[in-house]
Structures are given as C-alpha cells and as structure tokens.
N, C-alpha and C positions, 0 to 999 in steps of 0.2 A: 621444124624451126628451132634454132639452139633459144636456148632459155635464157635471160638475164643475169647477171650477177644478180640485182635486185628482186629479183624475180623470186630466183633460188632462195633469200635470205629471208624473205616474205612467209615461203611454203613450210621451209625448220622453223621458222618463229612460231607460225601459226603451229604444227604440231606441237613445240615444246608446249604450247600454253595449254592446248589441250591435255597434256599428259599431268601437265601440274592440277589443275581442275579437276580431273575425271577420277574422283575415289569410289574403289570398288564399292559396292554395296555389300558382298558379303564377305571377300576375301580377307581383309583385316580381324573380321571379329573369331577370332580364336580362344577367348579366356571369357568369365565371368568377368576378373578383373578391370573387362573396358567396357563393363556397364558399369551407369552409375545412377542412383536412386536416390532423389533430394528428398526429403521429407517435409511437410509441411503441418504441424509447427516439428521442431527436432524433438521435443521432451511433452511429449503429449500428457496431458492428465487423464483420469478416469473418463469415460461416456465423450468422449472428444472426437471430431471429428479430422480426419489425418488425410492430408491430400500428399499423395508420391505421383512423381516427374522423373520418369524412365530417361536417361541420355548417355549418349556416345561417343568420346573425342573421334573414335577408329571410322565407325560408318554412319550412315544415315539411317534412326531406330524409324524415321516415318514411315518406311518401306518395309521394314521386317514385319512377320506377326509374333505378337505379345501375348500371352497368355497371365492373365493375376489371380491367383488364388490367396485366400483366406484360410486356414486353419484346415489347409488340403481340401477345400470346396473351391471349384471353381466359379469367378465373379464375373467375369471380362475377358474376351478376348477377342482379339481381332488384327489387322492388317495398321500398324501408326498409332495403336493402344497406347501409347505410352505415358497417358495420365490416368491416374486411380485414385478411389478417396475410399475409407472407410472409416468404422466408428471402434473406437478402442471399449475396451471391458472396463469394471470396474477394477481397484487397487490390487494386485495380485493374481490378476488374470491375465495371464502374455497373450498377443495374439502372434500368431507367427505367416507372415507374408511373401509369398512367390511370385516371381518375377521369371517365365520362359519365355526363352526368346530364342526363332529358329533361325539357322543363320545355313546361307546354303554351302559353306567348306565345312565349318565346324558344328555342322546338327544343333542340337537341341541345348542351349545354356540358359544356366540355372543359377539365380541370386536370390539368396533367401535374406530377410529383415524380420527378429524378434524385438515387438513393442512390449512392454511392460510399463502398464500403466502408472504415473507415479503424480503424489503431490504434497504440496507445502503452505500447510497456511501461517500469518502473518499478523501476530496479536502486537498492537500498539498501547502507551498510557504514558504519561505523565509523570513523574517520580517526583514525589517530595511535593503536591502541590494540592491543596486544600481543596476538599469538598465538604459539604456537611454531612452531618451523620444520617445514616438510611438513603441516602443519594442512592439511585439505582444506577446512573452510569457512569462511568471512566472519567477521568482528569483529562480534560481536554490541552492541545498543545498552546501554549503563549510564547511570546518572545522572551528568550532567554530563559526556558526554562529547559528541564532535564527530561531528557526522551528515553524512552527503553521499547526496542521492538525484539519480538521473542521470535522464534521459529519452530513450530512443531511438523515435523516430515511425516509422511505416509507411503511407506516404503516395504516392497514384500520381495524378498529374492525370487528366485526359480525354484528354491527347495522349499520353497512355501514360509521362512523366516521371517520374521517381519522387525525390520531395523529398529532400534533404540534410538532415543534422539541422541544420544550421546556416539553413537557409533556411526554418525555424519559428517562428513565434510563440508565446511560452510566457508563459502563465499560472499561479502556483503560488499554492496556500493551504496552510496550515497551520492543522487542526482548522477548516477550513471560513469560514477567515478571511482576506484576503490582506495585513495589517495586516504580519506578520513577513516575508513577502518578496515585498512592494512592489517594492525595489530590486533585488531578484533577476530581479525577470520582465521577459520584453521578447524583443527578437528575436533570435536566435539560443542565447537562453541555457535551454541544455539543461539544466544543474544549478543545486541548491543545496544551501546549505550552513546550518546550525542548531545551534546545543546542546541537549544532552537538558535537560527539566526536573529539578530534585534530586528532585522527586516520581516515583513509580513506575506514573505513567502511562502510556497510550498514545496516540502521533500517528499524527494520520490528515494525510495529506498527497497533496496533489490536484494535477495537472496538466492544464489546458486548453490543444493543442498545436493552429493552426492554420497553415494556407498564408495567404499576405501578403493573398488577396485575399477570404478568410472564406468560400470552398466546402468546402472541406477542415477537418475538425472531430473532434479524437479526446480522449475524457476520462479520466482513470485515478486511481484514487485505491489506495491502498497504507495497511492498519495497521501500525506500528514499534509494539512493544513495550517496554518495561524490562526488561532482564534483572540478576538479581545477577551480579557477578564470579563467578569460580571460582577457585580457589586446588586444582591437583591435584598431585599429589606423585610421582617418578617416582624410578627406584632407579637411579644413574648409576655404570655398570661403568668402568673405566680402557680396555679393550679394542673394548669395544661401544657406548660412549656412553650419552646416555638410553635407557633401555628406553622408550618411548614405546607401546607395544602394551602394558606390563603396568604400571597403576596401583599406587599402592601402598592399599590398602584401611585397615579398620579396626584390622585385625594385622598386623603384618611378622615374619617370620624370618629372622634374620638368618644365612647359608650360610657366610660366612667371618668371622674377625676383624674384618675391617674392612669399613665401606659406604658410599658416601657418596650422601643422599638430596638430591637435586634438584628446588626449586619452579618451577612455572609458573604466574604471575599471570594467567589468562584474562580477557581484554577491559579488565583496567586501562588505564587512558589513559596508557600511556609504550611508548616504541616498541622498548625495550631493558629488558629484566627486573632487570639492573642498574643504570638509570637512578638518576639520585640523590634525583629526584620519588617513588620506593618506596621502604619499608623493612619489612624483614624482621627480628622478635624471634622466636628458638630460645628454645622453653622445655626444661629435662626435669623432671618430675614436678615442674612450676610455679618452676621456679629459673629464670632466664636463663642461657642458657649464652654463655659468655665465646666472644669471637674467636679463636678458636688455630688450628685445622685448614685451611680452606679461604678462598684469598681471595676465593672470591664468596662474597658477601650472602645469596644465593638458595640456599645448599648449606648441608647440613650434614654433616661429618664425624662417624661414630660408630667408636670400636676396641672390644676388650675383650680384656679377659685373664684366662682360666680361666673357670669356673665357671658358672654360668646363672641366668639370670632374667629380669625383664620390667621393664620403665620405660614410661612416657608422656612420649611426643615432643608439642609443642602448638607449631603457629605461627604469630604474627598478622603481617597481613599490610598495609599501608597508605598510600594516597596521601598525597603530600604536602601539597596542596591542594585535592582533593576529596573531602569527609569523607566521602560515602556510600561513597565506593570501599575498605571495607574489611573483612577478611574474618581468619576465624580457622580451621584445619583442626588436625584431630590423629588422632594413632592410637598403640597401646600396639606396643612389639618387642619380641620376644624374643630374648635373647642366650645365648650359646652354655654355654661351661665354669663362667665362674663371675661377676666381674659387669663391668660396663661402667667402664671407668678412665677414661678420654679422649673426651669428646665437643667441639665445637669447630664453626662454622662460616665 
C-alpha cells in the first residue's frame, strides 16, 4: 500500500528528532579539555573541606566510570562518580587531585587540579577614637567615625616561599561593592581606610588577596557593626587614681566629704577626653552646675557639709561635629551628715 504524503513527513520528522537527541555517550569525549571540574568553595583555606562536581557539555559523565584520586592514592571510583569531596592540608601543603575518566573512542582521560591551601585574616579598629588607658580591647566602630581594616595573607608558593604581605594583590569591597575603594586596592596595599555611615548599620567588607601571577587566591570578608558610645563614670581617689575596676552604677555613696567623679567618653572620635571637639554639661538635680572645682571638663568635684541626703548627678556628653556621638549618663548619690554645699567640675 503506497504511503502518504503525510505519512512520509511523520516518519523523517520523527527520525530527525531522534538524531537531534541521541548524543553518543562516548564518541564526543576526545580531550581532557571537555571535562570540567567545579570546585567547591574555589580558594579553599587550610583543613577545608572541598567538594568537586565532574561535568560534560560533549557527553553524558553519569554513564562513564570516574576514577579520583588524591596525592596518587586512589579515593573513589566507580560508574556516574562524578562528585568528590576532600579535605585540603594545612598553608603550604598542595594537594594535587585526579580526575580519569574512561571514554570508549578515546580511552582513558586525565585532568588534574592542584589545591594550595591559602588564607587571609582580617584585623579591624577604630582610628582616632578614645579609650582609657589599660583598656584591654579595640576602639569599637560609631557613627561617623574613622575605620581601618588591615589584611595579613598566608600564602606559600610551590617552592616552598612564603609571600610578604607587601607582595599581594589586594582587592577590597565594601558591602560587596568596590565603587568606595577602587583607589585603595592594588598591589601591595594591605589596608584601608573608611568612615562609618551616620546610619546604624553594618559593613561588610571583603578582601580578595592574590600572588602577582593569580595561583595563589585567598578571600575574607569580615561584619563591622555600629556601636553606640558609652559614657561610664569612675570614682577618682587623690591617692589611687581612677578606680577603673569599680564603675560607678545607678547609686553612689558617698565615704568621705569629698569625691571627685571622673567620665570616660568610650569610642567618641577624639583621641584625648579633654579634647576641645567634647564637651561635658554637669547637671545636679537638672541645674547646671557652674566651673569651680576641677580643672578638667571630664571631672566633677562634689563636697558636703553635715547632714545627709541624695541629689541626681546627670551628664551629657557631646561631639563637636559628629551629632550622633552623643550620650547622656546619670545616677542619684548619697551624701553624708547633712547636705551637699559645693559641687563644681
């Protein structure tokens, strides 16, 4: 029986679509070249653990077998192998990783990957912004102040050298941008430098740290936060100096006639408490009290004579030109015999 036209047109349709669909499984893979090994993460640090994702544009790797070895030890191998994880060395220690794959035109191919483990850490601080003396930790970030994060790399070639920070290429972003230090990044520039936003946000701030010749590869990103100031208040003996171990809290008792209470502006932007960019208003029980007692700013003198009672000390505290930087602390004291004549700072 003669066939249709439509018939006919049916049966070539149907082959072409099968000829478009049907990729050999092995005939295409000819080269190393059309594998291709994703790494997970790309720039691994020391002791990391590294996941690799075998793939093909040419065939289908589910059907081949895979073979992966480690430092010429085999780890894996089997029929659609084509994920593997392993754990990198410490800095300076490459691991070197195989990838066979048998292919039935072109036998047995072979892609090798050398890890070298690499990393960058990421020191943060505050520039220019008051702490007291023997503070154990860092100048914490405020609004509108000055930021500097540093970059120190750990980096060991194949000949066993181990990279100078100055002999790194540094890439920085800020919030994942490199728009604000463009001009900061380049070669050997380990730092930068920023203002906080007046907003009470956080940066995130990224370093890409490479060798001249782009083997060597370490990434690090770091959150900086917003902190408020702190404004704490410490009880300053003539003999002993600040008590810096004992805060002064919500109440004070006053032990002698006289006391003179001493502020510490934490993390304001001046590098001296008396700077002339602070200023310190003494209230008592919402009055200002007048200069008489003490010639710093930062202090204030209280006396009393006879009798006892309590008042409210209140003190604000405030930059000169950084409006957020400013802070108000208080707390009530008790005095002695009878009531307070002289207060003064």
């Amino acid at each position: 029986e003669t066939m249709s036209i439509k018939s006919v047109a049916k049966i070539l349709l149907s082959v072409i679509l099968c000829g478009a669909f049907a990729v050999p499984v092995f005939a295409q893979l000819t080269s190393s070249e059309n594998l291709n090994v994703q790494a997970t993460p790309e720039n691994p640090g020391p002791f990391e653990t590294v996941v690799l994702d075998l793939s093909s544009y040419r065939v289908d790797v589910d059907r081949l077998h895979i073979s992966w070895y480690v430092d010429d030890k085999l780890e894996l191998a089997g029929i659609g192998k084509k994920k593997f994880s392993f754990t990198t060395k410490g800095v300076g220690f490459p691991s070197t990783i195989r990838v066979l794959v048998r292919s039935g035109t072109a036998g047995t191919l072979t892609k090798t990957l050398v890890f070298s483990p690499t990393e960058v850490d990421l020191l943060w601080e505050a520039i220019g912004s008051y702490t007291p003396p023997f503070y154990r930790g860092k100048a914490l970030a405020t609004p509108e102040a000055t930021m500097a994060v540093v970059a120190i790399p750990h980096m060991v070639t194949q000949g066993a050298s181990a990279l100078g920070i100055k002999d790194v290429v540094y890439k920085w972003k800020r919030n994942f941008s490199y728009a604000d230090f463009y001009d900061q990044s380049g070669y050997g520039n380990n730092y930068v430098f920023f203002r906080k936003d007046l907003g009470k946000r956080t940066d995130t701030i990224t370093v890409e740290a490479s060798s001249l010749d782009g083997k060597l590869t370490a990434v690090k990103n770091i959150h900086i936060p917003s902190y408020d100031p702190k404004v704490i208040l410490y009880e300053h003996r003539p003999l002993e100096g600040i008590r810096y171990e004992h805060a002064v809290g919500n109440t004070f008792t006053m032990q002698n006639k006289e006391v003179l209470i001493s502020a510490e502006p934490y993390f304001f932007s001046v590098k001296d408490k008396d700077s002339s960019n602070i200023s310190y208003a003494w209230l008592l029980d919402n009055k200002q009290v007048a200069d008489t007692e003490s010639d710093k700013k930062s202090e204030l003198a209280l006396r009393t004579e006879g009798g006892s009672g309590k008042a409210r000390v209140s003190l604000r505290v405030t930059h000169a030109t950084k409006i957020l930087q400013f802070l108000e602390q208080s707390f009530t004291i008790n005095f002695g015999e009878t009531s307070a004549t002289s207060f003064g700072f």
